[in-house]
C-alpha positions, 0 to 999 in steps of 0.5 A: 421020148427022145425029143424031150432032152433036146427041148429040155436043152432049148428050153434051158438055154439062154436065148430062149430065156431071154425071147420069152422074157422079151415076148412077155414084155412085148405082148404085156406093153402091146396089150396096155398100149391096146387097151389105153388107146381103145379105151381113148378111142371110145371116150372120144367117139362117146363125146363126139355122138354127144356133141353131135346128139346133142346139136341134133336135139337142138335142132328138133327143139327149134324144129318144134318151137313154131308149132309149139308157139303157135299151140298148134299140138297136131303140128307138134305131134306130126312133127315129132313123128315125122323125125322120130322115125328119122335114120338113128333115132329111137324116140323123142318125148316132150316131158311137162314141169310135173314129169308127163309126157305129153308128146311122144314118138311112141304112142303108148307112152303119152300121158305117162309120168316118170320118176324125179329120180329116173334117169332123164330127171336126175341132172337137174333134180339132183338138188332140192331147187331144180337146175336151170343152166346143166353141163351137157355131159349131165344132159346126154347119157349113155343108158343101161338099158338097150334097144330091142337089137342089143345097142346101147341107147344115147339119151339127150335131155334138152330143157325147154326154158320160158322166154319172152315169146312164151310168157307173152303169147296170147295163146298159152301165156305162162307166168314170167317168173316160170324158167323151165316150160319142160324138157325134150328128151331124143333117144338115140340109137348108139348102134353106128357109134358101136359098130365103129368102136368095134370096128376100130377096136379090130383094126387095133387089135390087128395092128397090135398082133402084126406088131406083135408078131413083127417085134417077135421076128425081129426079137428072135433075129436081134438074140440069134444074132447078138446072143445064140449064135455067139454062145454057140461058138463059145460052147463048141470053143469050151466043148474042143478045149475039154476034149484036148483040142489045145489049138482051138481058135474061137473067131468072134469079131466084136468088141461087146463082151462076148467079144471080150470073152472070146479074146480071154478064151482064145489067151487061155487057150493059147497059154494052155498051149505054150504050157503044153508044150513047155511040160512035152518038153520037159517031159522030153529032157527030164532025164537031161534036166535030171543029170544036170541037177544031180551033177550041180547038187554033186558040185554043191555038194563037193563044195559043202565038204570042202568047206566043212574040210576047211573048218576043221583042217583050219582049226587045227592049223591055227593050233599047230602054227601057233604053237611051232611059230615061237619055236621057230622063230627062236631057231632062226634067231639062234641060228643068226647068232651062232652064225655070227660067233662062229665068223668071230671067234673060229678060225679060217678054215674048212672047218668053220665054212662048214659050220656056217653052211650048216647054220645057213641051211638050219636058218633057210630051213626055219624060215621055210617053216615059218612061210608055211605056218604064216600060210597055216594062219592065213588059212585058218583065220584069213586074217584081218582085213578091210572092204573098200572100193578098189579099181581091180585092173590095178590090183592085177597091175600090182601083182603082175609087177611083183611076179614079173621077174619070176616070169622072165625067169621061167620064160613065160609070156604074159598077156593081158586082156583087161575088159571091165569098162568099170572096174571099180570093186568093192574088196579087201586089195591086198587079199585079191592081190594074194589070191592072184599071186598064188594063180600066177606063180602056180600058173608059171610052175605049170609051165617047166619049159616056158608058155602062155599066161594069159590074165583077164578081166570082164562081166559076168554074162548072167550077171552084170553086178560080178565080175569076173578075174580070169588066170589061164596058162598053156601048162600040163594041165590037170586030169578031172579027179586032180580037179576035184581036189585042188583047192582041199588044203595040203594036197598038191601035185609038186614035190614035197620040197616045193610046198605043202599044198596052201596056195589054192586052198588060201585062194579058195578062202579069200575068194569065199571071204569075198562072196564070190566063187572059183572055178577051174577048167583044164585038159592034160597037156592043155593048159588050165583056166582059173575063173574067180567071180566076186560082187562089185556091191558092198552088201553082197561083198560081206565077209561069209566066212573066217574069223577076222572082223571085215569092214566096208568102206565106201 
C-alpha cells in the first residue's frame, strides 16, 4: 500500500510520460518495419522457388521429349517416376488436350479427368479460346491445398506446345494446326521455401526485439539525462525556494531551455533575495524611516501654515498700506512745506531750530512709515514682475555692490565663493536682487561687532536643474524655535525701532514666487546659513504664487 503513491508519482510524471510515448512509437515502427520487410521477404522467396520450379519444369519437359518423340510411354512412365521421387518433388502429371491424365508419378491418378475450371486449367482456360503463350506467374501457383506434413504445395504448369518434330513424326503424327499436344504439370513441396521464410522471419523478429530493446535503453538514458534529471534539479530547486531557503542555486550548465529555465529561476531567486533583504532592512529602521517621515510631514506642514499665514496676513496688509500710503505721504509733503515757511518766515532763533527739528523727525518718521507700507505691499502682492534669462553671479555682484558701504561700516568681511560653471537662470533680477539684499543686511545686523560673510553659488547635489544661492555669516546665530518662525511675517528679533519683522518673510515670497525654497541652518553663538534653491528652466520657474502677472522670456 505504500508503493502505490510512489508509483502514482512515477506514473505521473513527465519522463515517464514521454518513455512510454517514445516506446509505443518505437515498437509500433518496429513492428510495420517487421511486417513489411517479412512480407517482401516472402514474395521474394515465393518468386525465386518459382523461377527455380519453373526452370525445374523445363527440364523434366526436355527430360521426356526423347522418350515422348520416340512414342516410347514405358520410357516416359519410368522417366516420371524415377524424378518424381526426386528431393522436393511431390508429383508430376502429364494432362491430354481433353484434361486426362495420362502420365503420373502417382499411380492411382492416371486416367483421371480434371476440371476446365480446376486450378491447373485456369490460366489458359480463363477465356473461351484456350491461351497458347501464358506468363509464368499464372503457370506457377502457391496451392490452398497441403501435403500430408502441413506444407504448402507449388504447382507448375508447363504447356506441351505441337512443333514440326511432333506434327511430322511417322509415329504419332498430330495435325499441324493443333498448338497444345498437353500440359506437364510438377507439384512441388514448398517445405524448404517454408522453413526458411520461418527461419528468416525469426531472425528478424529477433533483430527487431534487440533493437527494440536497444532503442529502449538508449530512449530511457537519452530522458534520464536530457528530461529527468534536469526537472528533478528544477523541483528540488522550487521545492528549497517554497520552504524559504532564498539562497537556493539551481546549477544546470546548458543552453537548451531547461537551461534557460533554470537561469529565470536562479534571477527570481536572487531577486527574491535582494527583496528579502531590502524588507529586513526596512523592517530594521522602520522606526528610523518613521521619525524622519513625521519630521519631513512637520516641516510640510510648517510650511503649509506659513503659507496660509501669509495669505491672510497679506491681505489684510495690502488693505491697511493702501489706506495709510496716501495719508503718509501727505504728512511728508506738509511737513517739507512747513519746513520751508518756517526757514522763510521765522526768525532766528532757538525757537525756529526747534520747530525745524521737529518737522525733520515728523518727516524722517512718515517716511519710515511709508518703507514699511512699500514692504507691506511687497509682501502682499509681490509686485509685478518679469521671467527672463539672467547670469545669477551678476545679480550677487549687483547686490554686493549696493551693501558694500554698509558692510565697511559694520566691519564685516565679505568672501565670495562663486561655483556655477553655468549660471544663467531663468528669474525676475531685480526681486533675486532684493531677496539677496535682505540676507546681507540681516547677515550684517548679526554680526555688532564685525565678522565673516560669506556668499555662494553652486549646483544642487540631487538636482542639477537647481541652483543653489548660499548666505552664511559667523553672527550670534539663532536658537531652533527662532528657526522655526523666521520667515512668519512681523516677527523679529531686533528692537522695535529697527524694523517690523518684513525682510524674511519678503524673501520667502520672492523665493516662492520663483518655484524654489529657503532653508536656514544655525547654532546660538555660530553663525547662520541661509540656502535658497531656485530652478534654472522657465517651465519650472513660473510664478506659484502672488497676485502680480509674471512673464517668461527667453
Amino acid at each position: 500500500m505504500a508503493d502505490r503513491p510512489k508509483l502514482a508519482s512515477i506514473s505521473s510524471s513527465l519522463s515517464f510520460r514521454l518513455f512510454l510515448i517514445l516506446l509505443l512509437t518505437i515498437v509500433g515502427v518496429f513492428l510495420i518495419y517487421g511486417a513489411l520487410t517479412r512480407r517482401y521477404e516472402r514474395r521474394m522467396t515465393e518468386e525465386l522457388v518459382k523461377a527455380e520450379a519453373y526452370r525445374a519444369s523445363d527440364f523434366i519437359r526436355q527430360s521426356l521429349q526423347s522418350c515422348m518423340m520416340e512414342n516410347d510411354r514405358s520410357c516416359v512412365r519410368r522417366e516420371i517416376s524415377l524424378l518424381g521421387n526426386g528431393s522436393g518433388v511431390d508429383a508430376i502429371r502429364i494432362y491430354n488436350k481433353e484434361g486426362e491424365i495420362t502420365f503420373s508419378s502417382l499411380e492411382d491418378e492416371v486416367h483421371s479427368r480434371v476440371d476446365e475450371q480446376a486450378e491447373p486449367c485456369r490460366a489458359c482456360h480463363a477465356t473461351e479460346e484456350p491461351l497458347v503463350d501464358v506468363p509464368m506467374e499464372e503457370l506457377a501457383r502457391i496451392s490452398v491445398a497441403k501435403d500430408e506434413h502441413g506444407h504448402r504445395l507449388l504447382r507448375i504448369v508447363n504447356p506441351i506446345q505441337n512443333n514440326a518434330g511432333c506434327s511430322g513424326a511417322d509415329c504419332h503424327a498430330h495435325a499441324a494446326d493443333q498448338s497444345m499436344l498437353g500440359l506437364l504439370e510438377v507439384q512441388l513441396s514448398m517445405a524448404a521455401a517454408d522453413d526458411a521464410i520461418t527461419a528468416a522471419s525469426r531472425r528478424s523478429t529477433a533483430v527487431a526485439a534487440g533493437l527494440i530493446f536497444l532503442a529502449t535503453l538508449l530512449t530511457a538514458g537519452i530522458l534520464y539525462w536530457a528530461v529527468y534529471l534536469p526537472t528533478r534539479k528544477l523541483r528540488a530547486g522550487t521545492e528549497a525556494l517554497a520552504a524559504g531557503n532564498l539562497d537556493v542555486e539551481i546549477d544546470l550548465d546548458r543552453s537548451d531551455e531547461l537551461g534557460q529555465l533554470a537561469s529565470s529561476f536562479n534571477l527570481m531567486a536572487r531577486n527574491l533575495k535582494s527583496a528579502d533583504e531590502e524588507l529586513r532592512g526596512w523592517s530594521e529602521t522602520l522606526e528610523e524611516r518613521v521619525t524622519e517621515k513625521t519630521a519631513a510631514l512637520e516641516e510640510v506642514n510648517r510650511q503649509m501654515i506659513r503659507m496660509e499665514k501669509s495669505a491672510s496676513v497679506g491681505k489684510m496688509a495690502a488693505t491697511v498700506a493702501h489706506e495709510l500710503n496716501n495719508p503718509l505721504s501727505g504728512i511728508v509733503t506738509y511737513a517739507k512745506l512747513l519746513a520751508r515757511k518756517v526757514a522763510r518766515q521765522l526768525p532766528e532763533g532757538p525757537e525756529k531750530d526747534k520747530i525745524i527739528e521737529d518737522l525733520e523727525l515728523i518727516r524722517a518718521e512718515s517716511m519710515r512709515c511709508g518703507q514699511i507700507v512699500r514692504d507691506l505691499l511687497t509682501y502682499a502682492r509681490g509686485g509685478s514682475h518679469e521671467f527672463e534669462k539672467a547670469h545669477l553671479h551678476a545679480l550677487v555682484e549687483r547686490a554686493l555692490k549696493l551693501t558694500a558701504h554698509h558692510m565697511e561700516l559694520g566691519r564685516v568681511t565679505v568672501e565670495e565663493k562663486l561655483e556655477l560653471a553655468d549660471d544663467t537662470v531663468v528669474c525676475d533680477g531685480d526681486q533675486i536682487v532684493q531677496a539677496l539684499l535682505a540676507l546681507l543686511i540681516n547677515a550684517a545686523e548679526a554680526m555688532p561687532e564685525g565678522g565673516q560673510l560669506t556668499v555662494g553659488t553652486r549646483e544642487a547635489p540631487d538636482d542639477p536643474t537647481l541652483a543653489e544661492l548660499i548666505v552664511s555669516d559667523t553672527g550670534v546665530g539663532m536658537p531652533g524655535d527662532i528657526q522655526e518662525r523666521i520667515f512668519d511675517p512681523f516677527f523679529s528679533t531686533k528692537a522695535e525701532a529697527k524694523g517690523v519683522g518684513l525682510g524674511l518673510a519678503v524673501v520667502y515670497g520672492i523665493v516662492k514666487r520663483h518655484g524654489g525654497t529657503i532653508s536656514v541652518e544655525s547654532t546660538p553663538g555660530s553663525g547662520a546659513t541661509f540656502t535658497i534653491e531656485i530652478p534654472r528652466k522657465p517651465s519650472a520657474a513660473m510664478s506659484v504664487s502672488g497676485t502680480g502677472p509674471t512673464r517668461v522670456t527667453g
